[in-house]
N, C-alpha and C positions, 0 to 999 in steps of 0.2 A: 670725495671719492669713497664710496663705501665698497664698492667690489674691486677684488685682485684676483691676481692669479700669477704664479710664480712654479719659476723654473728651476731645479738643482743639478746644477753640472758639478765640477771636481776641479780643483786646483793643480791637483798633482799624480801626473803617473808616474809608476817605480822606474821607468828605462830611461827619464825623461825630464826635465825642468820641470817646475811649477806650468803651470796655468795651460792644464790639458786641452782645455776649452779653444785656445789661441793658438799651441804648438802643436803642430804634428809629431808623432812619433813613429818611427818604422817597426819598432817593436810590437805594437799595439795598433794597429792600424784600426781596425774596428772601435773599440773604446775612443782611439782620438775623433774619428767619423760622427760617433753616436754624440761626443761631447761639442765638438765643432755644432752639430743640428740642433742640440738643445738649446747653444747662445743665440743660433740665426735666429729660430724658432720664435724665441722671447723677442729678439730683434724687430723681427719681421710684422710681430703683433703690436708695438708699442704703440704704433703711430695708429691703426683702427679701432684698437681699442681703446687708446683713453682718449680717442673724441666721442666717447659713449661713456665713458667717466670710471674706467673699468683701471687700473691698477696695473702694470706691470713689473716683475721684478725677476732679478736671475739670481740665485743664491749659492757660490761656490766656496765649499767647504772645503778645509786639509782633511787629512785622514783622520774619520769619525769613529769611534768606540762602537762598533755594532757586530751585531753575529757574519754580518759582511766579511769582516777582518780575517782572514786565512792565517796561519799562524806559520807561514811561510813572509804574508804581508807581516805579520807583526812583527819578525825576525829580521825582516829587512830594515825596519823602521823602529827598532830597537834603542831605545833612549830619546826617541823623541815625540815631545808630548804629543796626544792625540785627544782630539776636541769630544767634550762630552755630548751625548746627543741631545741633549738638555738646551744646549749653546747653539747647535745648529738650529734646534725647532724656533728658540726664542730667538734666534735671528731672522728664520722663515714668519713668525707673527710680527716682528719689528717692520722688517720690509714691505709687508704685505698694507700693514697700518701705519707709517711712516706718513705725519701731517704736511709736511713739504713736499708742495706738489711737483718740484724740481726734480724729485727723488725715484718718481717714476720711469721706467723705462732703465734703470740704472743696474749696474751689475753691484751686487755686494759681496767682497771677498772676507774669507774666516780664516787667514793664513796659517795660522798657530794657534795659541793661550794669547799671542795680544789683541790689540784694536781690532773691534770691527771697520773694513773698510770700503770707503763707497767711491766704485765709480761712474763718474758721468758718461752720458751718451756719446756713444761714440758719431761723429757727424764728419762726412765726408765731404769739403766743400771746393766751388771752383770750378771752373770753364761748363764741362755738359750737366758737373754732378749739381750744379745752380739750378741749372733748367729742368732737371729733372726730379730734385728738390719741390721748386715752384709747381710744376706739372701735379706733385703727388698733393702738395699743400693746398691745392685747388680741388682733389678730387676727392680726398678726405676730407676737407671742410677746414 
């Protein structure tokens, strides 16, 4: 797999648990929408694109050190560490070049200062989701 292509959503809104991407928030309805499309989005390409050898990947960071940061967010988030953006990008070329062809398609989370972490596809199986599975594995190739 020489070509990727990778997605950045957000782990965490301020009104709201971790993983913006997964949880709704009524605070933030918009931010959770746009973050909810950007996981479908990668979702949604994994399976056509890397039968054409193309890479996908989703890369959710915690809160990143950028001119982004309001200092209303930084106040909020006051003593706790926030990820360099050094750490994001070298995890966006990690991801992207990642020789385990398994890895594709995979979300990678950047919780804190610890471990980078990888998860697997998420696969929905059983009774129609089988046959509809089968249907797409036939039509994709």
């Amino acid at each position: 797999m020489g070509r990727s292509l990778f997605t950045v959503a957000h782990t965490f809104f301020f009104q709201h648990p971790p993983a913006a991407s997964w949880q709704a928030s009524a605070q933030g309805v918009v931010y959770s929408a746009s973050k909810h499309a950007v996981l479908g989005l990668a979702r949604a390409m994994y399976a056509p694109l890397s039968a054409r050898g193309i890479r996908v990947a989703v890369v959710h960071p915690f809160f990143t050190d950028t001119g982004l940061m309001t200092t209303m967010n930084r106040i909020a988030i006051a003593g706790i560490q926030m990820l360099p953006i050094e750490r994001v990008a070298g995890t966006i070329i990690f991801s992207s070049t990642d020789p385990d062809i398994a890895s594709t398609g995979a979300v990678w989370l950047l919780p804190d200062g610890g471990p980078l972490l990888r998860l697997e596809k998420e696969i929905v199986k059983g009774g129609v989701y089988d046959v509809i599975a089968e249907r797409n594995r036939r039509f994709i190739g």
